[in-house]
C-alpha positions in Angstrom: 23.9 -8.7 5.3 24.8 -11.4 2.7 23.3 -14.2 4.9 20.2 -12.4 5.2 20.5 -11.6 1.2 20.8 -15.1 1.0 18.1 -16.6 3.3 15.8 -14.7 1.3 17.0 -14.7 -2.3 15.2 -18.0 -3.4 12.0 -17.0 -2.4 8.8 -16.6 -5.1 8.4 -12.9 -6.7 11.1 -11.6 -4.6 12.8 -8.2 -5.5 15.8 -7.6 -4.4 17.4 -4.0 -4.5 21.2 -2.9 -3.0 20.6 1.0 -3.5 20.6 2.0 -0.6 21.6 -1.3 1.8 19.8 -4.2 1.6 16.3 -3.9 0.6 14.0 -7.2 0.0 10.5 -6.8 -1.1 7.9 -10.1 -0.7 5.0 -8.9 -1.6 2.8 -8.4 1.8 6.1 -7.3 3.4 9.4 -6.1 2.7 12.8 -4.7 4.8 15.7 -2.2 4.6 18.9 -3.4 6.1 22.1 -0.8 6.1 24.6 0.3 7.7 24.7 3.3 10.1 26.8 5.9 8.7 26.7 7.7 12.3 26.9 4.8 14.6 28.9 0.9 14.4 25.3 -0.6 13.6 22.8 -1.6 11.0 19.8 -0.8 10.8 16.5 -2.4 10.0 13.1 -1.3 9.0 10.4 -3.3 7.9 7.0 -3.4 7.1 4.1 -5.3 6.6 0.3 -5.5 5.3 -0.3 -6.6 8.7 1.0 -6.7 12.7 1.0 -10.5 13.1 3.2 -10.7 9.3 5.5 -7.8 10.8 6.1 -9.4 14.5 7.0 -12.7 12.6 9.5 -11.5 10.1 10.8 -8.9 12.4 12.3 -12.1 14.6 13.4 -14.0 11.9 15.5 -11.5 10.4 16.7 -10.7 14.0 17.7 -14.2 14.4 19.3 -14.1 11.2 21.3 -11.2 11.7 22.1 -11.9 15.7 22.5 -15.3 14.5 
């Protein structure tokens, strides 16, 4: 989580919020990455203004995180 936290920190007007996980708003899109507290995962939602924006970002914080 801190490498995604990082990847994305330096980037213009982001907001950055650890209430409840990890949660990283950019504007047109933003994510939600936490822990499980049933299951040895994390989980990740994210959403965007549109599907091509969502696709993208989807695989680059899965890269990030399987990375």
């Amino acid at each position: 989580m801190k490498k995604v936290e990082h990847h994305f920190s330096e980037a213009a007007d982001v907001k950055i919020d650890h209430l409840d996980g990890l949660t990283v708003d950019l504007g047109d899109w933003w994510f939600n990455l936490r822990p499980s507290n049933t299951e040895p995962l994390l989980r990740l939602n994210v959403e965007a203004s549109d599907e091509e924006t969502l696709q993208h970002q989807r695989d680059e914080l899965l890269s990030l995180i399987r990375g």
